[in-house]
N, C-alpha and C positions, 0 to 999 in steps of 0.2 A: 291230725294223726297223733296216737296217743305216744308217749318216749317209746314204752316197749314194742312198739309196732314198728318207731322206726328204725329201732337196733333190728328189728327181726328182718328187714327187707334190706337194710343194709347187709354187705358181705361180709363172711364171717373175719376173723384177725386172722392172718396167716401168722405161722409162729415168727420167732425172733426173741431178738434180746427185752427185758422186761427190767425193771425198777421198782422196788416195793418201797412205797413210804405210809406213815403214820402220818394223818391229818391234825391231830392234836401232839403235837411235839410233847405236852408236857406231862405225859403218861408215864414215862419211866422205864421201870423194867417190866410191866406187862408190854406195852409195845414193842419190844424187843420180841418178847416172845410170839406175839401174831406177825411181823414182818419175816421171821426164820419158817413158822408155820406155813404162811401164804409164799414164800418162796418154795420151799418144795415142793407144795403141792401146784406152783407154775411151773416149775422144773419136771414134775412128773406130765404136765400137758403139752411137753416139746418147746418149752421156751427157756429161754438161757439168761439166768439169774445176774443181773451187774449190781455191784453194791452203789453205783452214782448214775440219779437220774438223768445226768447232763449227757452221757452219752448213750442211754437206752433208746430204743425204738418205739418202745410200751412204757407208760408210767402205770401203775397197780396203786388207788388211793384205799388207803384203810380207814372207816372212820368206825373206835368202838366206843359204844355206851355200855354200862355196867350199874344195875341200879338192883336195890333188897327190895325186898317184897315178901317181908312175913319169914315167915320161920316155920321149920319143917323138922319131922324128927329121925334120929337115922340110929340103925344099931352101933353098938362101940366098933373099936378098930378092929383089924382083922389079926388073929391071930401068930404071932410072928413064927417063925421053926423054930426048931429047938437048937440050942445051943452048948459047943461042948467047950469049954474054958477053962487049962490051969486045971484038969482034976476033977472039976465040974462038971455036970450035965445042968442047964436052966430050960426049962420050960415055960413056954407061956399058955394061962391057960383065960379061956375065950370070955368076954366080957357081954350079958344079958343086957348091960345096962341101955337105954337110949338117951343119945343127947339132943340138944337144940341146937339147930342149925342155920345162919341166913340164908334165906333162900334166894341167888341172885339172877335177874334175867340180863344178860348178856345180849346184845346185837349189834353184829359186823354189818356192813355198807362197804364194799369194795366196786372201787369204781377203774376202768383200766381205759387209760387213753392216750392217744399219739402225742408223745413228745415233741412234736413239729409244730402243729398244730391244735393241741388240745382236744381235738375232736372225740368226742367220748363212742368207745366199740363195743361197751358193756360193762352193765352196772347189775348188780344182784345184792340181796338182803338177805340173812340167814339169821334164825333166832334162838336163843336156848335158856333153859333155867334150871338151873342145881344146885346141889348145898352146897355151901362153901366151908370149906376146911376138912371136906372128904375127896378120896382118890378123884373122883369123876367132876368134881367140883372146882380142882386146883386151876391154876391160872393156864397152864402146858396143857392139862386136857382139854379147855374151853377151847384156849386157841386153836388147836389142834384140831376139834371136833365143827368146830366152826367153819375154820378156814379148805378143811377137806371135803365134807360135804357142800358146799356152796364151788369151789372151784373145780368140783369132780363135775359141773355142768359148764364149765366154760368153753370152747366160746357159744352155747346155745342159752335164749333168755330163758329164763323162768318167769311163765306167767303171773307171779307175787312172790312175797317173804316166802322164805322157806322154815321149816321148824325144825329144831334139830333135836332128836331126843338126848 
């Protein structure tokens, strides 16, 4: 029987307290930001966020990869309001130009399993790719877009990766 068949015949996780960790400790401050993202979006699925695996119910494994692939071209920034300062009024006015941008495919692997026992209750894959060093591209929206769509189906599998636009 294949893994996702036997997540699927098993029963689902009843809620409970959870633990979020990063698989690769030496990511930094993006890991940060996918373990705050993937805990809300566990805390909005009725389970109760503990900042230490040792006494959670549920462990939540985060494993991200982040790799470029080419470059992509996007309009300038968006133009900011206007601002009144000291006497002044400033304006911004809007930028035609396009720039070059990496284009990075990002993918999450979250895996959540009993802290007693290790037994794994579900695992899912979500995948995305944007420019990086625009709004939708930043490391907060990855996370964010990432870990929301993939945990808005938990605890049911997903029969493959999921794509996130």
């Amino acid at each position: 029987m294949t893994p996702l068949l036997l997540l699927a015949a098993a029963a689902a996780p009843v809620p409970g307290t959870v633990a979020v960790v990063v698989r690769d400790r030496g990511s930094g401050p993006a890991a940060a930001r996918y373990v705050e993202a993937a805990t809300e979006a566990l805390a909005r699925a009725d389970f109760t966020p503990l900042p230490d695996a040792a006494h959670s119910r549920y462990v939540a494994e985060l494993a991200v990869s982040a790799t470029e692939n080419g470059v992509v071209t996007s309009r300038g920034a968006e133009v900011a309001p206007p601002v009144y300062q000291g006497g002044g009024f400033s304006v911004g006015l809007p930028s035609r130009k396009e720039q070059l941008h990496a284009l990075v495919v990002t993918k999450l692997r979250v895996t959540i399993s009993l802290r007693a026992d290790s037994q794994v209750v579900w695992t899912a894959e979500a995948s995305t790719a944007r420019a990086a060093g625009t709004a939708t591209g930043s490391p907060e929206a990855v996370a964010t877009a990432l870990c929301d769509a993939l945990l808005r189906w938990f605890p049911h599998p997903l029969p493959g990766p999921l794509s996130v636009p």
